[in-house]
C-alpha positions as CSV (number, residue, x, y, z in Angstrom):
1,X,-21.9,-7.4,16.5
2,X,-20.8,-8.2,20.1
3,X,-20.3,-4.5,21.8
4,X,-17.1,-5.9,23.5
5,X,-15.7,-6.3,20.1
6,X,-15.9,-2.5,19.5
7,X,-14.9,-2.1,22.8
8,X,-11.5,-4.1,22.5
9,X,-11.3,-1.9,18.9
10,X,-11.7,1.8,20.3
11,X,-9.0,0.5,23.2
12,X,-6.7,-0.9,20.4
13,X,-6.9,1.9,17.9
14,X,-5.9,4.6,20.9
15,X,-3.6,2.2,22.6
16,X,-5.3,2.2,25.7
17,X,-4.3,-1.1,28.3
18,X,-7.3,-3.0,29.0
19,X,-8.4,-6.6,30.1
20,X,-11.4,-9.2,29.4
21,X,-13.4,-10.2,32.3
22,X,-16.7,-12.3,32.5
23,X,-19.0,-10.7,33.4
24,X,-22.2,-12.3,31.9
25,X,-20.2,-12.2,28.9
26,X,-17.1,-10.6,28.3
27,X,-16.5,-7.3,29.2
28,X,-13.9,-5.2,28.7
29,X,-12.3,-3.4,31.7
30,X,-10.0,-0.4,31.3
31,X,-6.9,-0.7,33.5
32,X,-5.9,1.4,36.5
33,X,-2.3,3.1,36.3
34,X,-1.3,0.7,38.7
35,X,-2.8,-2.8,36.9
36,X,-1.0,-1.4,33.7
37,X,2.2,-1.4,36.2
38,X,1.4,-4.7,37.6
39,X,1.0,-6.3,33.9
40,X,4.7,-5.2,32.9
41,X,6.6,-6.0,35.7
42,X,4.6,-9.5,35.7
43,X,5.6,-11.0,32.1
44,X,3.3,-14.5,32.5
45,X,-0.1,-12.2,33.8
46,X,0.6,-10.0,31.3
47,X,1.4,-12.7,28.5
48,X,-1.4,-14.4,30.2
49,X,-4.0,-11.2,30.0
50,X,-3.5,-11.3,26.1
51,X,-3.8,-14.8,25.8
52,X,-7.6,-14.9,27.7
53,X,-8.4,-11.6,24.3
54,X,-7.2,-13.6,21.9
55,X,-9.3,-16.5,23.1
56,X,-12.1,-14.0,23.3
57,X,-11.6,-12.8,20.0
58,X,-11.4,-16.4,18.7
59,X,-14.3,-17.5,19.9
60,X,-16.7,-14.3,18.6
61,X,-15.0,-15.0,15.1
62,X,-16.0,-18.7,15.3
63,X,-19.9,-17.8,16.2
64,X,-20.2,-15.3,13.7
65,X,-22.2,-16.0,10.7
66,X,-20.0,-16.2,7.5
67,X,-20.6,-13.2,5.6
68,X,-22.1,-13.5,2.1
69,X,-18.9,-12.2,0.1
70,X,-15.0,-11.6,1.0
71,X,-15.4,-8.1,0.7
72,X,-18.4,-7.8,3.5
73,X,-16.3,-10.2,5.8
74,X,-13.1,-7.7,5.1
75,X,-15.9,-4.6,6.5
76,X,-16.5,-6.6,9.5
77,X,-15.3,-4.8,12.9
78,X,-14.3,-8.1,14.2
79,X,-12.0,-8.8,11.5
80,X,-10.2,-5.2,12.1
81,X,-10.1,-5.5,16.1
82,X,-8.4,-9.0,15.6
83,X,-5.9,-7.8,12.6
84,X,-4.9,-4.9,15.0
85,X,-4.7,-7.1,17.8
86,X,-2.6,-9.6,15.9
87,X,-0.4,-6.8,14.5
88,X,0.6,-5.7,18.3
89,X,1.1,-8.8,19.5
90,X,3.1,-10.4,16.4
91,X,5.9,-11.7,18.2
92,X,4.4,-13.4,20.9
93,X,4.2,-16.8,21.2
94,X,0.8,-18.6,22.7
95,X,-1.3,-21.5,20.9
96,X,-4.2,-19.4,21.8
97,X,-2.9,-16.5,19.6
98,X,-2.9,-19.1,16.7
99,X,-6.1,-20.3,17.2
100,X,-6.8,-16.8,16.5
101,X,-4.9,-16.5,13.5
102,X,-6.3,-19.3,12.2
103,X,-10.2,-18.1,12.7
104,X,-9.5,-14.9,11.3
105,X,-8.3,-16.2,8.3
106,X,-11.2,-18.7,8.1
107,X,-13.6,-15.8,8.9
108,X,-12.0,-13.7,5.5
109,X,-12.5,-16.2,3.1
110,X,-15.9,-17.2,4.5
111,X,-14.8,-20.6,5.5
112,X,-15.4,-22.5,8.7
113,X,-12.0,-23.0,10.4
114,X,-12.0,-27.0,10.8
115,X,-12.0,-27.7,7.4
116,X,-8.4,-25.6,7.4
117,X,-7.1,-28.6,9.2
118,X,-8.5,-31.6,7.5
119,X,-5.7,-33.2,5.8
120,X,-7.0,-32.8,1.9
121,X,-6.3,-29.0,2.7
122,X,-2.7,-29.7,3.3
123,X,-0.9,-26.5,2.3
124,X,-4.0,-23.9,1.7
125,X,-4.1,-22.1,4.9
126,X,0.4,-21.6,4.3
127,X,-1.0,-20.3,0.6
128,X,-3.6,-18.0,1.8
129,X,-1.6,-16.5,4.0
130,X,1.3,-15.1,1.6
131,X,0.0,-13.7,-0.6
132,X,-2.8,-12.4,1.1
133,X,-5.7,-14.5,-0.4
134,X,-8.6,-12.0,0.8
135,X,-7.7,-9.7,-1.0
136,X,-6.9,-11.4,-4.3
137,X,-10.3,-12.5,-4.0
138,X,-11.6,-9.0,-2.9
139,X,-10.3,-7.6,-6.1
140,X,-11.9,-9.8,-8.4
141,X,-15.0,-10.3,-6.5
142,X,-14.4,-14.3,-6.4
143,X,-15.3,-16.6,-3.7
144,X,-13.8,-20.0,-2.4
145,X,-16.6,-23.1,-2.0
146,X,-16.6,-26.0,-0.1
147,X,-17.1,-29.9,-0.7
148,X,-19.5,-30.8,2.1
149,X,-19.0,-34.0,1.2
150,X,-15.2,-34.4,2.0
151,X,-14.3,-30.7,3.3
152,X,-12.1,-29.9,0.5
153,X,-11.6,-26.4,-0.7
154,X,-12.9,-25.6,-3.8
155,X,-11.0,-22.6,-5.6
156,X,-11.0,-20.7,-9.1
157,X,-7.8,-22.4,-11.1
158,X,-8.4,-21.0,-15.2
159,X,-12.0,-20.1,-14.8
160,X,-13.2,-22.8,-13.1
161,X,-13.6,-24.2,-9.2
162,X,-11.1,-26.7,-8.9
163,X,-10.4,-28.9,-5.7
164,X,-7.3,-27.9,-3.8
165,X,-5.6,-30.8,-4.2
166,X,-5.6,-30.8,-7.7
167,X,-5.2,-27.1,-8.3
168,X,-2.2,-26.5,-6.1
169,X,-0.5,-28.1,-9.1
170,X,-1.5,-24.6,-10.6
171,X,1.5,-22.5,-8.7
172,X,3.7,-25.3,-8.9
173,X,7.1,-23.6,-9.4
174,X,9.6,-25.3,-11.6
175,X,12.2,-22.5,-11.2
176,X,12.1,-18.7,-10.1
177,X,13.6,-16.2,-12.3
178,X,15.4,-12.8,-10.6
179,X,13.4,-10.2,-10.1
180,X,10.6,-12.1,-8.7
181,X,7.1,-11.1,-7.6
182,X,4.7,-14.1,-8.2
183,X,0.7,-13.6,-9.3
184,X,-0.5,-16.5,-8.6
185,X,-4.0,-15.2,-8.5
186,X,-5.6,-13.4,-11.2
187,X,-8.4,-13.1,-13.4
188,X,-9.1,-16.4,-14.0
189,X,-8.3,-17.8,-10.3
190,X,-4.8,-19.6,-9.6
191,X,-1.9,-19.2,-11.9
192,X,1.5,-18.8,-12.0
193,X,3.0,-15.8,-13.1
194,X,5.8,-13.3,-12.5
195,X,4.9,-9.5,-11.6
196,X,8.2,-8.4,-13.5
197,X,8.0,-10.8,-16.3
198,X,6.1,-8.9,-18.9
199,X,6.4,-7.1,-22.3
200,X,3.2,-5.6,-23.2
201,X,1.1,-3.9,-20.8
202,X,-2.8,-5.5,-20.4
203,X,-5.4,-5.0,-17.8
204,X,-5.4,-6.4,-14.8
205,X,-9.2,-6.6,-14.0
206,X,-12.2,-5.1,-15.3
207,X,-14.2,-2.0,-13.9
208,X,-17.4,-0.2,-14.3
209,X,-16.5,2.6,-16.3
210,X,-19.6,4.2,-15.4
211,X,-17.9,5.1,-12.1
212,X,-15.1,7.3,-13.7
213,X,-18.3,8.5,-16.3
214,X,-16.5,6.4,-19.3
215,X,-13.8,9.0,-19.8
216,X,-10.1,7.5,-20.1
217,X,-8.4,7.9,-16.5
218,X,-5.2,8.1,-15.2
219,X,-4.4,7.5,-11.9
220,X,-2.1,8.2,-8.9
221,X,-2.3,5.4,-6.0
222,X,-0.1,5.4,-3.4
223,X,-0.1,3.2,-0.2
224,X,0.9,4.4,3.3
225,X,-0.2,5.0,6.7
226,X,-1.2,8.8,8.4
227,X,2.2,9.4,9.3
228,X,5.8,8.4,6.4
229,X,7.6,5.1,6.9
230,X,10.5,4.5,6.1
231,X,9.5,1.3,4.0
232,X,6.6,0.0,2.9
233,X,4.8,3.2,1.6
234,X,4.0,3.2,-2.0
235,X,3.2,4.9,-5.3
236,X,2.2,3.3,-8.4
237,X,0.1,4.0,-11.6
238,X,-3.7,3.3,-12.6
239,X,-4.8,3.7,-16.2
240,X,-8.7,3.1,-17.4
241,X,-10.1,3.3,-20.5
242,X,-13.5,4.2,-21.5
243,X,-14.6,0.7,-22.0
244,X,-13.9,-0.7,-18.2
245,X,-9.8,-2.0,-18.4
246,X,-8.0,-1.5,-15.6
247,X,-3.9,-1.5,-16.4
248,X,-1.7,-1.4,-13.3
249,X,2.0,-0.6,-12.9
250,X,4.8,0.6,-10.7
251,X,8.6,1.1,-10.2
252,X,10.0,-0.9,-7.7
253,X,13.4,-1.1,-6.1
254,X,15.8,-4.1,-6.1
255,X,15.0,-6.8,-3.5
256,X,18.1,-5.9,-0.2
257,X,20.9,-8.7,-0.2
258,X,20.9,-9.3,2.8
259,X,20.6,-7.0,6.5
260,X,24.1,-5.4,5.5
261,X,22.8,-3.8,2.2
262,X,21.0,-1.6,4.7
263,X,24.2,0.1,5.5
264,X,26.4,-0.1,2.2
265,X,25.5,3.1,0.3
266,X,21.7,3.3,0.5
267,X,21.4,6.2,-1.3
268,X,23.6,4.5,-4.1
269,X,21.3,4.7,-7.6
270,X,20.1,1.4,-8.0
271,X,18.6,-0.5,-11.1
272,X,14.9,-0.4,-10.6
273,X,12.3,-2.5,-12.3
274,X,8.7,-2.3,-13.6
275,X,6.0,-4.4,-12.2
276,X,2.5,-5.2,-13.7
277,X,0.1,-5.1,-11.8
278,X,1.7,-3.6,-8.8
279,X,1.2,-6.3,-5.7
280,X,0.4,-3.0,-4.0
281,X,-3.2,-3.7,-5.7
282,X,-3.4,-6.7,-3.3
283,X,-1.6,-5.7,-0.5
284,X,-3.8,-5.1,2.9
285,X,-2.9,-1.0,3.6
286,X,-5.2,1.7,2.9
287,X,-5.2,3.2,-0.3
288,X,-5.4,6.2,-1.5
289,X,-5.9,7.4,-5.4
290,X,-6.1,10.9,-7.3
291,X,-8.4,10.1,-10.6
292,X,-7.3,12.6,-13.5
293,X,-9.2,12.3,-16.8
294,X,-7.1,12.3,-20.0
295,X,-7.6,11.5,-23.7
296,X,-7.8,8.3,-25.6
297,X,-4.2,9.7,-27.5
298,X,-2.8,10.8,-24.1
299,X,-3.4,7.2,-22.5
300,X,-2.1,5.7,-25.9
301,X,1.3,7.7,-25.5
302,X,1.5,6.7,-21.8
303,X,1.1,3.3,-22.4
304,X,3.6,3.4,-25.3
305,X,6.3,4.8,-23.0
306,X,5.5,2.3,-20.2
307,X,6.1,-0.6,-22.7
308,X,9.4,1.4,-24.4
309,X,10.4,1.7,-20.6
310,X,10.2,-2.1,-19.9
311,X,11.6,-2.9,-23.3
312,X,14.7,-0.9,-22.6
313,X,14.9,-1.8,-19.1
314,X,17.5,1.4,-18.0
315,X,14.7,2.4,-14.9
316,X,16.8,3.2,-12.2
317,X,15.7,3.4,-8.5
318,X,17.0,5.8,-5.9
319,X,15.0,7.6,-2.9
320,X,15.4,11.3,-4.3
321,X,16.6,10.8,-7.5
322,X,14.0,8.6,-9.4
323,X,11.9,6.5,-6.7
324,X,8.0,5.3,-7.4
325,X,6.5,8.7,-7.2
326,X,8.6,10.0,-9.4
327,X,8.6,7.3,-12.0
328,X,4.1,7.9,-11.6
329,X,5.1,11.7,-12.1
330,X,7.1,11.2,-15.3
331,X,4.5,9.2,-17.5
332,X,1.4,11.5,-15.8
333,X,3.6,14.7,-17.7
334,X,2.3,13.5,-21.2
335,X,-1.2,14.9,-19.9
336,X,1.3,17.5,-18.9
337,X,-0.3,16.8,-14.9
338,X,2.1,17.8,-12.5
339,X,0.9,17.7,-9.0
340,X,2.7,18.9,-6.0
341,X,4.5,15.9,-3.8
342,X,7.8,17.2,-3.3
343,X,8.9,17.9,0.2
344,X,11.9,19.0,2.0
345,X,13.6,15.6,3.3
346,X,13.6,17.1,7.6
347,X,10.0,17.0,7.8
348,X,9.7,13.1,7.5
349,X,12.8,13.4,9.9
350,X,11.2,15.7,13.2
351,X,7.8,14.9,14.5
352,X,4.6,17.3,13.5
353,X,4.6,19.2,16.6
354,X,8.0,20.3,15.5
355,X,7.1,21.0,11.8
356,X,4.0,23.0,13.2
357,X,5.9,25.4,15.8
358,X,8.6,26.2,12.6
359,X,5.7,27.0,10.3
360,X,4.4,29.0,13.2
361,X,7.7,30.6,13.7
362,X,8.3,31.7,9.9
363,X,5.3,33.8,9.7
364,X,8.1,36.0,11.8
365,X,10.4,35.7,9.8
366,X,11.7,37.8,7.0
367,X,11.5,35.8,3.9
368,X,14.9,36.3,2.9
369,X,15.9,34.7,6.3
370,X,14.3,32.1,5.8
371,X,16.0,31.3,2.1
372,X,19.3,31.2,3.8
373,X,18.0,29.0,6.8
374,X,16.7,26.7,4.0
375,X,19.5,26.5,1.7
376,X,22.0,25.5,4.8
377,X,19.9,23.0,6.1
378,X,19.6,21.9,2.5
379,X,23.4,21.5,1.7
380,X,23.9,20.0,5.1
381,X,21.5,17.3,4.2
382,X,23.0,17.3,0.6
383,X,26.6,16.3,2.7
384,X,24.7,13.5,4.8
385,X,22.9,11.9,1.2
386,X,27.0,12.4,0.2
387,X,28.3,9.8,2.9
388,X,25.0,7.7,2.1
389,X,26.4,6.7,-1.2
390,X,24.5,9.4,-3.3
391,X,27.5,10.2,-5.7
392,X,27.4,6.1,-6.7
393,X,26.0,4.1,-9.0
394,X,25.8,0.2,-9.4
395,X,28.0,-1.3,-12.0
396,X,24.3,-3.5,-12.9
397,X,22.8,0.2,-13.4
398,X,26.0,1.4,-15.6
399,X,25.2,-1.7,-18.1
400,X,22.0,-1.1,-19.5
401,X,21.9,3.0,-18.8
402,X,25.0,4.6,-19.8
403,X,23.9,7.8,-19.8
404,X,22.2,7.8,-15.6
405,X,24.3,10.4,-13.5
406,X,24.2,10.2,-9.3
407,X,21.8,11.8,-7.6
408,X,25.0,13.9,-6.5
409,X,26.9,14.5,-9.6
410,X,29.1,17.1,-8.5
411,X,30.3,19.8,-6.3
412,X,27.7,22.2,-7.3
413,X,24.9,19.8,-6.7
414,X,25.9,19.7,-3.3
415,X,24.8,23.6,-2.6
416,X,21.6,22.7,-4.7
417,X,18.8,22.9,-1.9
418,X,16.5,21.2,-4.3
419,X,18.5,18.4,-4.2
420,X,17.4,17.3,-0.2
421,X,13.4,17.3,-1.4
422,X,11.5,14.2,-1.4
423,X,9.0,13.3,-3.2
424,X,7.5,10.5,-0.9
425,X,4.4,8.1,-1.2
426,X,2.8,9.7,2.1
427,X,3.2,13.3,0.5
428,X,1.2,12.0,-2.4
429,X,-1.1,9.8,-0.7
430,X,-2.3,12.4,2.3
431,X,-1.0,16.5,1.3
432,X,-1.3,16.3,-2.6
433,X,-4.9,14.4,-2.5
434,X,-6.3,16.8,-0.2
435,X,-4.9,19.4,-1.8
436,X,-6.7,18.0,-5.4
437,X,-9.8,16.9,-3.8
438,X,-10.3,20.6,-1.7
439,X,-10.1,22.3,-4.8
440,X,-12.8,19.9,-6.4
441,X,-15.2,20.7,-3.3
442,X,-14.9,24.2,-3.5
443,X,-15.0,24.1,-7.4
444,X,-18.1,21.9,-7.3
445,X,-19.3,24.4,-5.1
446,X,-18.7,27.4,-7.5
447,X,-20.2,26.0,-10.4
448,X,-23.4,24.6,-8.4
449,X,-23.6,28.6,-7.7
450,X,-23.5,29.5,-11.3
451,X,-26.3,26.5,-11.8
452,X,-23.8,25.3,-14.1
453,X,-24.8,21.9,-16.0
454,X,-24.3,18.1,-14.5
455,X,-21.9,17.5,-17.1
456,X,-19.6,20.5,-16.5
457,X,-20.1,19.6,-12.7
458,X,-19.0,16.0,-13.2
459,X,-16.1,16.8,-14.8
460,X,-14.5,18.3,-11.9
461,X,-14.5,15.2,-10.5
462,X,-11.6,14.3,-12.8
463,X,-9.9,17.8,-13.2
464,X,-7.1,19.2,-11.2
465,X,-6.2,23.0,-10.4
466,X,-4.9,24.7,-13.2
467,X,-1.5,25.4,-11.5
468,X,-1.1,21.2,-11.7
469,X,-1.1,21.6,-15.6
470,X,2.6,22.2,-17.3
């Protein structure tokens, strides 16, 4: 790989201002104070400046050797320097930026770009796009081919490669029923399905059970970035059975109506719904999972309740009453697993450096100071969820669960501290994981010191502390 490409990375990744020059080659030049001034008070050098990087980053895609399979071409540092670059410059409008767009995409699915632009193609490259193909394909270790006779994609449509042409008529949709998720890329290559439209819960993919040591395995996953976003982290459930099925679902919130259901009530409980698999599977963020071993009864009962949950459909959604972690939390209790992810709501609110100088501070403190600090800042956060709509709940909610009370039922629940804690994908994802996987290490550790057997020490790959047992 072209060192300028790891370069332009390292600079992207620690958002430091740089520029391309030739230099026998590109080069990458780290700007001056005062040619980082220059750039922003000079909109068309500046716009210019990321034009000539994307060109550059074009052009080392479009040399590059396809890679033998989706998921080496997804390892490539080319392909994350141009996703990151493409990410910070989203909004900006340059054919050159496209060009790029379009070789990266031709890069992931081991395609050469021209053939994106014949017109037998028409359509693929808008597909490919959203959903993500890549990583459809990266799941379920398929591959696209190529007529080199006519240029035509070649793709998996019911087990086997189909021209594009023909299997577009594949994902055809005749109508789209509410709530809508489509899979149109499974198992067997192109379909048409709906992520909510289910009754019975069935694998997703298969796995090498050998990995998880053929034990039945239930899984936290969650989705989300080093620091909590406000949307777009994720929790969902993993369940695999001795024998290599993979099961996938999650609890998902009602799609917004529009920019103004932003501001009416958000904290209002919602009806939520159950997705198999969760698109989260497919989605291109990092993920992060906490593998649990269970019992062939205990992933019996969970997948009986999953199915008695989708039957009834009374899942409700709200941030700190029942959101995705929670929902994961609720079906892992029949192993009677509880893991620690809940989290008072102000530290997604004030930046680290804050949260650190506080934890810093309390070791001052006398502790039953610090109950009172943490029971007013509690209730006042208990008042804000109050004006956020967390006494409400939707009439749609009210019709299939007539039993569901508001996160804020009454006046006592307002003075309830507990009620402003969070249990939030990130908390799952990043604290609880390390928490699970240190105590593995230093177990592992222990019973290496004891020359314990390989079996007992590869089962505490799978176990949890037992102060996460209930």
């Amino acid at each position: 790989m072209a060192s300028y490409v790891h370069d332009m990375h390292v600079a992207l990744q620690n958002n430091v201002s740089f520029s391309v020059v030739e230099n026998n080659g590109p080069t990458v030049e780290q700007q001056s104070f005062f040619s980082w001034l220059y750039h922003r008070i000079n909109p068309a050098f500046y716009h210019e400046s990321v034009a000539i990087i994307a060109e550059v980053l074009a052009k080392s895609l479009q040399e590059a050797p396809r890679a033998f399979s989706v998921k080496a071409a997804l390892a490539d540092e080319k392909v994350a320097c141009a996703r990151l670059f493409l990410k910070q410059e989203k909004h900006r409008n340059d054919p050159r930026i496209d060009e790029l767009q379009k070789e990266l995409l031709a890069f992931k699915l081991g395609l050469d770009a021209r053939c994106l632009d014949l017109p037998v193609n028409n359509g693929f490259s808008r597909f490919a796009v959203n959903p993500p193909l890549e990583r459809y394909l990266f799941e379920y270790d398929h591959s696209l081919k190529v007529n080199y006779m006519t240029g035509e994609i070649q793709i998996l449509a019911n087990g086997c490669y189909t021209p594009w042409s023909q299997a577009i008529n594949s994902i055809a949709q005749a109508s789209v029923a509410k709530p809508y998720q489509g899979w149109l890329y499974g198992p067997e290559g192109l379909q048409n399905e709906n992520m909510y439209a289910w009754k019975e819960l069935k694998p997703y993919r298969k796995g090498n059970p050998a990995a998880w040591n053929h034990q039945y395995i239930f899984e936290f996953c969650a989705c989300c970035s080093d620091n909590p976003n406000k949307t777009g982290d994720h929790s969902w459930i993993r369940l695999k059975t001795a024998e290599g099925d993979i099961y996938s679902v999650g609890l998902y919130r009602p799609g917004k109506q529009g920019l103004k259901d932003n501001y009416n009530f958000p904290l209002r409980i919602k009806k939520g719904y159950l997705m198999q698999p969760d698109v989260s599977e497919f989605w291109p963020m990092d993920h992060f999972k906490i593998p649990i071993a269970i019992t062939k009864d205990e992933f019996l009962q969970m997948k009986r309740q999953i199915e008695e949950d989708k039957r009834r459909d009374a899942e409700t959604f709200q941030l700190f009453h029942g959101n995705c972690t929670l929902y994961a939390a609720k079906i892992a209790k029949i192993a009677h697993i509880r893991l620690p992810t809940a989290k008072a709501v102000w530290r997604f609110i004030f930046p680290k450096a804050v949260q650190q100088g506080i934890d810093a501070l309390s070791w001052y403190v006398p502790e039953s100071i610090q109950k009172v600090v943490n029971a007013v800042v509690g209730i006042f956060f208990n008042f804000l969820q109050l004006l956020l709509g967390a006494s409400l709940v939707d009439h749609e909610v009210c019709l299939t669960n007539t039993t569901v009370q508001p996160h804020i039922a009454n006046i006592w629940d307002l003075f309830n501290p507990a009620k402003s804690n969070l249990n939030h994908p990130n908390t799952l994802g990043k604290d609880t994981r390390d928490y699970i996987f240190n105590w593995r290490n230093q177990e592992t550790k222990r019973l290496e010191g004891l020359k314990a057997t390989a079996d007992e020490i590869q089962r505490v790959r799978f176990d949890i502390p037992p102060e996460c047992r209930c």
